[in-house]
N, C-alpha and C positions, 0 to 999 in steps of 0.2 A: 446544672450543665456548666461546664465547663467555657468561660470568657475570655475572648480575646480581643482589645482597643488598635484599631489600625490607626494610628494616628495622624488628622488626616489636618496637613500644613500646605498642601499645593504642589509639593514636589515628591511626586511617586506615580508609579502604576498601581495606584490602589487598588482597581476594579478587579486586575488577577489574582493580589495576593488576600480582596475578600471572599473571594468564588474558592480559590485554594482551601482556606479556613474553612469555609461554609461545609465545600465537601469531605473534611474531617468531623464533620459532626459538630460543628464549635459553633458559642452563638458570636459570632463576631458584630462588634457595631465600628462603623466609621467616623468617625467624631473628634474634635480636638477640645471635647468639654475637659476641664480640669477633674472635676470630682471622678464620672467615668472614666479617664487614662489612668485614675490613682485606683479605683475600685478594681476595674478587672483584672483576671488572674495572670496574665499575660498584657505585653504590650507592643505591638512591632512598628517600629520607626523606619520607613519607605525612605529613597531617596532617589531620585532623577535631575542631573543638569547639573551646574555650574557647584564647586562647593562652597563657596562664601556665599552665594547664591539660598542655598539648603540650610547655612548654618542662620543664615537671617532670618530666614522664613520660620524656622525652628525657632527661634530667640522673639518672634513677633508675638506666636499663639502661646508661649509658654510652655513650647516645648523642651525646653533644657532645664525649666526647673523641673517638671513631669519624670524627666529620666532620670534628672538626679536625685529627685526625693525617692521613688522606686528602687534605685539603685544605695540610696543610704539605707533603706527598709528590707534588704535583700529580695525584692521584688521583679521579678523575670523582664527584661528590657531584649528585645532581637533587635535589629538593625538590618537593614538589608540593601547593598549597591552604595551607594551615597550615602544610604543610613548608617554602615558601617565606617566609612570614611571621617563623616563626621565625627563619632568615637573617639577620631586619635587627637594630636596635641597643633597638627595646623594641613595649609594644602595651601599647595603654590598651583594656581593654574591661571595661564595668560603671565605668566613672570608678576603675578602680584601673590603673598602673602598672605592669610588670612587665619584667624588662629578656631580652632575645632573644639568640641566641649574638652577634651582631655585628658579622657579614662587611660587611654593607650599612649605611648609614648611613640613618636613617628612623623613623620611626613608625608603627607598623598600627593604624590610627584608624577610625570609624562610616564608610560609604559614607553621602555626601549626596544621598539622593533616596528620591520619593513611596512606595518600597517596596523593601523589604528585609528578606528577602534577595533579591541580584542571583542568579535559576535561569535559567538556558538559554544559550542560543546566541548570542556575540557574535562582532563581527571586531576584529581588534586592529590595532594600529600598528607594524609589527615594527622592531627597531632596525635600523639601517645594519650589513649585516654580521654580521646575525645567521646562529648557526650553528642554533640550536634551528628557528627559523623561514626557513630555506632552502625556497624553492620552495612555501611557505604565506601567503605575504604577502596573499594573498586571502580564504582560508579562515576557518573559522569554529570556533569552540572552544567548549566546556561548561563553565560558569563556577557554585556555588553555595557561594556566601559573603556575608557580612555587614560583611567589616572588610578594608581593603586599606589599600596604602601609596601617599600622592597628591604625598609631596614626599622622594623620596629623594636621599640624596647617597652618590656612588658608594662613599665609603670608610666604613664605621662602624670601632667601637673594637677590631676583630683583623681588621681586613681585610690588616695585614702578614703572618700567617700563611700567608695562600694565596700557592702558588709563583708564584715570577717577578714580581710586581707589577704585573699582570694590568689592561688598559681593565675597566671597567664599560659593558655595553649595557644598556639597558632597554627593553622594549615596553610598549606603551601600551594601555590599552583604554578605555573611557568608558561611565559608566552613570546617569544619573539628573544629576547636579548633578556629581560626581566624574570624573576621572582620575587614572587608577590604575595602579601597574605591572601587569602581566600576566605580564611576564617578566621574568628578570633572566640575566645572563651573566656570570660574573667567571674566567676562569680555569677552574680545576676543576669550578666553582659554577657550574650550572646549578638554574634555579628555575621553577615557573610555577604562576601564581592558580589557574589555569583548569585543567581535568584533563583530559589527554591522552589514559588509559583510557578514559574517556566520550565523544570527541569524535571517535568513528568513524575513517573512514580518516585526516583532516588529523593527528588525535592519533596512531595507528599511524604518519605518517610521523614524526612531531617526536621516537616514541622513535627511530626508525632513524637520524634524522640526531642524536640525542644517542649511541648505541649505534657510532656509525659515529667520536667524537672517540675513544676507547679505545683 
């Protein structure tokens, strides 16, 4: 059967995106054991709250070495909300600085518009050839967050660690005064703003076709 490691550092809604997996058939376990986040076939890295916050918490349990060995081994890494954020090269939030593991090249900066946080239901702009967003190019995702990335550049400062030297896609989504990634695809690296647990059936396909790259 088919494994997936939620890896589990303190900052996530873990409890939906294990029920999510579960109802795909996966044997999911929750755990931030080193050997299990390297064994299973899959890995999805959660994020909720502060991101210097997420990337410490992540750096406590050994989670950045987890993603990065995976990611040197061409081994499926998802990211999701803050877990994707973390991904890029830093994130300013409260006017302090804090630098991201560095796959992506970017800045997780304030969303510009009348209210925020961006909660509910958007449609995004899926990239050319996107693998996450196969057969969803219409649909609609569950997005709550405050801080995205509106000008990335595909390579940040370890993006030669992931195998093969991989295109960068991006999805787009738009909310208030901002455009914003939504998704990112590097490689191993898979990522996205918006939470796929939440977002009913469109979100249950987007694990299947990430569960389907393994």
């Amino acid at each position: 059967m088919t494994s997936v490691v939620v890896f589990d550092y303190g900052f996530g809604n873990v409890r939906s995106m294990v029920r999510a997996l579960a109802n795909l058939d996966i044997d999911v376990t929750l755990t931030s054991d080193y050997k299990q986040a390297m064994e299973a076939d899959g890995l999805v890295v959660p994020g909720v709250g502060a991101f210097a916050a997420c990337v410490e918490g992540l750096k406590t349990v050994g989670g950045d070495r987890v993603v990065r060995e995976r990611l040197e081994a061409g081994r499926p890494v998802l990211g999701v909300c803050v877990g994707l954020q973390v991904m890029f090269e830093s994130g300013v939030e409260g006017g302090t600085p804090a630098d991201g593991l560095g796959y992506i090249g970017g800045v997780v900066e304030s969303l510009d518009a009348d209210v925020v946080p961006h909660m509910g239901w958007n449609t995004v702009d899926a990239a050319e050839g996107s693998t996450l967003l196969h057969g969803l190019e219409n649909e609609r995702f569950y997005f709550v967050h405050s801080y995205a990335v509106s000008h990335p550049t595909p390579d940040g400062v370890n993006a030669s660690v992931i195998a093969g030297n991989p295109d960068t896609k991006f999805t787009w989504c738009e909310y208030g005064r901002s455009r914003f990634v939504a998704a990112v695809e590097k490689g191993a690296l898979s990522a996205t703003q918006f939470h796929p647990e939440k977002s009913a059936d469109a979100g249950a396909q987007l694990l299947r076709n990430w569960i389907a790259t393994f």
